[in-house]
N, C-alpha and C positions, 0 to 999 in steps of 0.2 A: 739239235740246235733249236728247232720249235718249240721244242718243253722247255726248253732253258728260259727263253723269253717268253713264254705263254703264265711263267710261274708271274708277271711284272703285273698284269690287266686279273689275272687271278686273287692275289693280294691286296688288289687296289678296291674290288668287290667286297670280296673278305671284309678288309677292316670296315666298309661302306656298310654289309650286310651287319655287323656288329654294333654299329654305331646306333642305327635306328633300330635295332633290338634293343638298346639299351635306353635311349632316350624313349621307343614306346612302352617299357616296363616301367617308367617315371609318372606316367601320366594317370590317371584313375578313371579314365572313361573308358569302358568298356570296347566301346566302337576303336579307337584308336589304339587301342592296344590291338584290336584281331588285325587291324588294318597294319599295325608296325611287323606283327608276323610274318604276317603273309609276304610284304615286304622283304623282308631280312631271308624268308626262304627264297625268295627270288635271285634275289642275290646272292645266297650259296650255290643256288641252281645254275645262275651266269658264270659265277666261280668256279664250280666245276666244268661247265662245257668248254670254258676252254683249256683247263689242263687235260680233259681228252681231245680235245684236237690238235692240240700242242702233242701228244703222247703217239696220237695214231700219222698225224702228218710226219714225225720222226721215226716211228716203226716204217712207213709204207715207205720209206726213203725220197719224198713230194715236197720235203720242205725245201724251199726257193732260197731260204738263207744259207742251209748246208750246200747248194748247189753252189749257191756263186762264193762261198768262203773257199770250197773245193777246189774250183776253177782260179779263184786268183791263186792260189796255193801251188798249182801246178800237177796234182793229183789228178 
């Protein structure tokens, strides 16, 4: 249930991370463009931590939303 919803704040980076890669490949100054990089890896790098802890809080069975979906469920 964690990775399901962890795919929502991963996407949102994503396209974030993309967006200032593209607008600093617009620019011709040098400086701003290493600075749009760096940038835009950052944001893949936020992108991905949470599809891993979206991935391991649902492997280690910790996620608090499969609990309580369980628990109303009667399971």
């Amino acid at each position: 249930m964690c990775l399901l919803f962890s795919f929502i704040p991963a996407t949102i980076f994503t396209t974030i991370g993309y967006f200032v890669l593209l607008t600093a490949g617009i620019q011709n100054n040098q400086g701003i463009n290493l600075f749009g990089l760096i940038l835009a890896i950052a944001f893949f790098v936020i992108a991905f931590v949470f599809i891993t802890c979206g991935l391991y809080m649902t492997v280690t069975k910790k996620c608090p939303m499969g609990k309580f979906f369980k628990s109303k469920m009667g399971q």
